[in-house]
C-alpha positions in Angstrom: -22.4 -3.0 0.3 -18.8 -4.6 -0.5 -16.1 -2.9 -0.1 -13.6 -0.7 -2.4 -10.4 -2.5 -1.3 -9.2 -6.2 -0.2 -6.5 -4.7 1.6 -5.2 -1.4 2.7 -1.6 -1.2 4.7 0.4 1.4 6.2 4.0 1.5 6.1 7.8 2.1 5.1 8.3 2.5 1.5 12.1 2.3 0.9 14.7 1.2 -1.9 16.6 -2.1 -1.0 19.9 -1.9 -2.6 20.4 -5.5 -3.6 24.0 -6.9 -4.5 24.3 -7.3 -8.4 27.5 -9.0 -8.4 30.7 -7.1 -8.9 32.7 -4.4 -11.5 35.7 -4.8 -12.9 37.7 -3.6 -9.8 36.0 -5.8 -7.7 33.6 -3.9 -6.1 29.9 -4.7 -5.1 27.6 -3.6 -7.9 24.1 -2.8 -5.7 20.7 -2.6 -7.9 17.7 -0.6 -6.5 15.1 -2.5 -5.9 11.5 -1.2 -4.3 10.8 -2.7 -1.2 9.2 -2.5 2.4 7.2 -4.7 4.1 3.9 -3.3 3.6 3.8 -2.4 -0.2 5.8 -6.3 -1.0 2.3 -7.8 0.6 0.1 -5.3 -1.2 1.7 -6.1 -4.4 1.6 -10.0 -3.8 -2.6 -9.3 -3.1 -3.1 -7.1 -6.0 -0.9 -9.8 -8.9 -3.4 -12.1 -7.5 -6.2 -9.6 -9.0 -7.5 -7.9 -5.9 -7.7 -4.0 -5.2 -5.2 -2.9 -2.8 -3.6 0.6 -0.9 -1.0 2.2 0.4 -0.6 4.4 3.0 3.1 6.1 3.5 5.4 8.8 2.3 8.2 8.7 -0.1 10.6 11.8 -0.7 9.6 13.7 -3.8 13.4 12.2 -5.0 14.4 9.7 -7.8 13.6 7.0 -5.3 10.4 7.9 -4.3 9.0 8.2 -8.2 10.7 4.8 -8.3 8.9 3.2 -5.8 5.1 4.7 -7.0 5.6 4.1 -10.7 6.6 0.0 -9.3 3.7 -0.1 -7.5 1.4 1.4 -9.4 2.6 -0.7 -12.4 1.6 -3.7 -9.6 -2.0 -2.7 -9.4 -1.5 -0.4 -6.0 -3.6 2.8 -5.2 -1.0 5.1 -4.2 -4.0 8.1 -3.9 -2.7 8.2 -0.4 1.2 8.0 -0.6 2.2 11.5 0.6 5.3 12.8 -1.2 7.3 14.9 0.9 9.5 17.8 -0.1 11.1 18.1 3.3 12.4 14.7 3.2 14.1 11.9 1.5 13.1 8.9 1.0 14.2 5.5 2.8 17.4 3.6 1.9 18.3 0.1 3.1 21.5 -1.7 1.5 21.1 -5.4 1.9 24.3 -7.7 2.6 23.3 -11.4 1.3 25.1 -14.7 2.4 25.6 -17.9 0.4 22.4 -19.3 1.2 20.4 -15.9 0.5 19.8 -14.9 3.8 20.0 -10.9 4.5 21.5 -9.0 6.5 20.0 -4.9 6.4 21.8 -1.3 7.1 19.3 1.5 7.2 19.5 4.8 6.3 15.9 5.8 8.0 16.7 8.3 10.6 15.3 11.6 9.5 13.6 10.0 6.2 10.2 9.9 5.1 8.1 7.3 6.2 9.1 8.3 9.9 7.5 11.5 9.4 4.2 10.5 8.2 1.3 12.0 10.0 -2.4 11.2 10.8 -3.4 14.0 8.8 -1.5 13.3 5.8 -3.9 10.4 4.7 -7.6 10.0 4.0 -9.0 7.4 6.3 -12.5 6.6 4.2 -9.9 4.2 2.7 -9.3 2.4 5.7 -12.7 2.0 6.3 -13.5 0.6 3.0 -11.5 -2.1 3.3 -11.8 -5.8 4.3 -8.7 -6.2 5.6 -6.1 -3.4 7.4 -2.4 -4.6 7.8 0.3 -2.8 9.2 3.9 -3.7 11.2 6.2 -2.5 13.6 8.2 -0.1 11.7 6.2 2.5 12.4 6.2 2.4 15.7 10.0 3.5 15.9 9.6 7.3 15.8 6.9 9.3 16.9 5.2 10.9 14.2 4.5 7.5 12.3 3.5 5.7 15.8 0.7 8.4 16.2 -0.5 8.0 12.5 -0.9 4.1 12.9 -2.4 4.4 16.0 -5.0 6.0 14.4 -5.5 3.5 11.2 -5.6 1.0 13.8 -8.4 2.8 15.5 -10.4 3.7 12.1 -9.8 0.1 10.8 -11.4 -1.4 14.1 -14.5 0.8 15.1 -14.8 0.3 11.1 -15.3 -3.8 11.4 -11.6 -4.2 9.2 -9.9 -7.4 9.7 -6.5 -6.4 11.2 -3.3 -8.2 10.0 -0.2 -7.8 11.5 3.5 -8.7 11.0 6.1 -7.3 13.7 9.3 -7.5 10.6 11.6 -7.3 13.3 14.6 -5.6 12.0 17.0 -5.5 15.5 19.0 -2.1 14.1 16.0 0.2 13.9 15.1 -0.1 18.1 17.1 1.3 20.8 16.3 -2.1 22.5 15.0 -5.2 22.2 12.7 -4.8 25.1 11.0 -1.4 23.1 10.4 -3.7 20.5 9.2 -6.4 22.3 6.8 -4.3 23.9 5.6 -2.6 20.9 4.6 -6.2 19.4 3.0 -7.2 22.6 0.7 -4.2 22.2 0.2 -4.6 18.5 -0.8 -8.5 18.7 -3.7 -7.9 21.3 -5.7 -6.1 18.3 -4.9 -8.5 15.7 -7.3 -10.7 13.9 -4.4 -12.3 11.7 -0.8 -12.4 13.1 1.9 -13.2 10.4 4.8 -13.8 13.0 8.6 -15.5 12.7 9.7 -17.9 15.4 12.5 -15.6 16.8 9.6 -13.1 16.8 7.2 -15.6 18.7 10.1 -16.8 21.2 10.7 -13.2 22.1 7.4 -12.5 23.2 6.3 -15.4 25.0 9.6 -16.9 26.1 9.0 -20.5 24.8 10.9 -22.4 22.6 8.2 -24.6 20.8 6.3 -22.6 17.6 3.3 -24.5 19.0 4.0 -23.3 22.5 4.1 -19.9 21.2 1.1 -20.3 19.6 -0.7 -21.3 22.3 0.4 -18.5 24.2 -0.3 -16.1 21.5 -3.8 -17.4 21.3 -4.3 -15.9 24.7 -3.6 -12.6 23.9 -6.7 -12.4 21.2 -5.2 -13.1 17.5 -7.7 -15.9 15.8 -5.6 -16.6 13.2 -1.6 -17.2 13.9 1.1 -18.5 11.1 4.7 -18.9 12.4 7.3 -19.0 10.0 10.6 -20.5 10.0 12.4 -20.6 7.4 13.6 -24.0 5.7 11.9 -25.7 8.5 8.1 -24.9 7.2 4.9 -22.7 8.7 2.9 -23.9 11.8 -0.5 -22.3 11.9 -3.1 -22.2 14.3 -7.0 -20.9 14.0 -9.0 -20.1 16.9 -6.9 -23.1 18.8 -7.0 -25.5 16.4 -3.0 -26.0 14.8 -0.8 -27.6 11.9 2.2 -27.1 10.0 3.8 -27.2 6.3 7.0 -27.8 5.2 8.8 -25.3 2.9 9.4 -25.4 -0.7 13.2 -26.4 -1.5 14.5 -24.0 -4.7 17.7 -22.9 -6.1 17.8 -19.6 -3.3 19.8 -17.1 -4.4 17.7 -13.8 -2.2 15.4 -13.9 0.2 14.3 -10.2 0.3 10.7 -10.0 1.0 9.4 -14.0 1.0 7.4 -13.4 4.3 5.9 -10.0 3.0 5.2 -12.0 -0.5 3.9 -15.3 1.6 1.8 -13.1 3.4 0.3 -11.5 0.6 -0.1 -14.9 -1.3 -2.0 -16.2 2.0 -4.1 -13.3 2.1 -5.0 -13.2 -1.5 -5.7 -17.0 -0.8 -7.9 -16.5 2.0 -10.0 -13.8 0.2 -10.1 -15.8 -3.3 -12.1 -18.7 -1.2 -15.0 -16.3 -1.0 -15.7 -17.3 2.9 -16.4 -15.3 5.9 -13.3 -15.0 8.4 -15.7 -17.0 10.6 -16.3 -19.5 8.0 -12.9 -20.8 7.0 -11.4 -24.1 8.8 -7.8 -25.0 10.0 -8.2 -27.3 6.5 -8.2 -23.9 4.8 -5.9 -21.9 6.1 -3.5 -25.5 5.7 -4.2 -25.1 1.7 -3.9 -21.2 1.8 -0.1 -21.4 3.7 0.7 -24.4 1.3 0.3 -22.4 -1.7 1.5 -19.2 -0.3 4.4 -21.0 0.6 5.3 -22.6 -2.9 4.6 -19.0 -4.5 7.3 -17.4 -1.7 9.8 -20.0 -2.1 9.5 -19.0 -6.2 10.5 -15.6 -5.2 13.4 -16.4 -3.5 14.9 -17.7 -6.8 14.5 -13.7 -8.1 16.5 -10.7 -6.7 14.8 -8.2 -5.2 11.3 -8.2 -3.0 8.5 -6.9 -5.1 10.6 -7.4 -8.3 10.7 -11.6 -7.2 6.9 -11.6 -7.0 5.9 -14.6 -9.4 3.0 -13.4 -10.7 1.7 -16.0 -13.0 1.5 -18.2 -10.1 -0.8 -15.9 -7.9 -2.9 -15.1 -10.9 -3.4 -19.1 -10.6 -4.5 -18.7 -7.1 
């Protein structure tokens, strides 16, 4: 019997507060923009015309009925998106350099996608999904650790395919090594790993994406894509490896291209119609191609699910 979702994530919802140029005496002008990692991907899958969920909590604030009526508007079931009265939701103001790169301060600390609890979702939509994707940010305060812990567990005695992305942000960790750790853990129970190189190079120590890869092979993931920037993707599936090169546009933010890459690969890999067992390193070299293209697109668009091209994954 198929399944009622493509993919179901669990994750931070938050407003990015994007620079919008500046007012008359100078100062920055900031526009709210919905982000986080997980609900960028989910809206990338569903534009493409698949069925998609979220898992989190948002504050029962202006932001938080921001962020639902977005995704919603995107195609998301937000039937288990918790909206808390005891706690506001997640702020991140975004710094951008000349060439669209970010730079993020949080304001997460007592906010509400740390406090989401493994009671506070229903998990037959886990288990009626084909794929379950999640990242590290939960894993920084308790309450939300324990929560994905148990979607992880659902999603695997349930036969999901598990994608992760660790989305490494350094200022939410009391340390590098917690984090490090934390991924570590996380890629061992991965079927799909969506990893950057810095992200790669911290947890094996080499230098080389395809060195990384290798070693990251070892630790169980059957499906790794590296990302790096302007310099391209290399991918790997169950050994076998290649790489594309990145899409050249006029950049002007680069807020959520790897979530909306992700999501485009994703959407690509289920739009084939094969079997994770089924589909060839040929494959996933035409699924990261695309994706790629459709992420480099966004990054000629402010904001992260707001720069989601959607014409081009309704071509997909």
């Amino acid at each position: 019997m198929a399944r009622q979702y493509a993919v179901t994530a669990l994750g931070e919802l938050l407003i990015d507060f994007v620079p919008h140029g500046k007012d008359d005496n100078g100062d920055l002008v900031f526009a709210a923009k919905t982000g986080g990692a997980p609900p960028n991907l989910l809206c990338a899958v569903s534009s493409a015309g698949f069925r998609s969920g979220m898992i989190g909590m948002v504050g029962n604030d202006m932001f938080g009925r921001q962020i639902l009526r977005e995704i919603v508007k995107y195609g998301v079931d937000v039937s288990n998106v918790k909206v808390s009265s005891s706690y506001n939701t997640t702020l991140a103001f975004v710094s951008l350099d000349e060439t669209g790169d970010r730079d993020f301060s949080f304001f997460r600390e007592h906010n509400a996608d740390t406090h989401l609890s493994k009671d506070d979702f229903d998990p037959e939509m886990i288990r009626q999904s084909d794929i379950f994707h999640f990242g590290s940010l939960s894993f920084t305060h308790k309450k939300a650790r324990e929560a994905t812990e148990e979607a992880i567990r659902i999603a695997s005695e349930s036969g999901c395919i598990i994608s992760y992305d660790p989305n490494y942000r350094a200022p939410l960790w009391k340390c590098e090594k917690d984090a490090v750790d934390v991924m570590d853990m996380n890629i061992r129970r991965t079927d799909i790993l969506k990893i950057s190189l810095e992200e790669a190079q911290m947890v094996t120590g080499e230098e080389d994406a395809f060195l990384c890869m290798e070693k990251i092979f070892g630790m169980g993931p059957k499906l790794i894509l590296v990302t790096d920037g302007g310099n391209g993707i290399r991918y790997g599936i169950r050994g076998e490896t290649g790489e594309a090169h990145a899409y050249k546009m006029n950049t002007i933010d680069t807020t959520g291209a790897g979530d909306i890459f992700f999501g485009s690969f994703l959407a690509g890999f289920l739009k084939s119609g094969k079997s994770f067992e089924e589909i060839t390193a040929e494959d996933v070299g035409k699924f990261v191609d695309r994706a790629a293209y459709i992420a480099a697109v966004s990054t000629t668009r402010h904001g992260g699910i707001a720069s989601i091209p959607v014409e081009e994954l309704q071509k997909l």
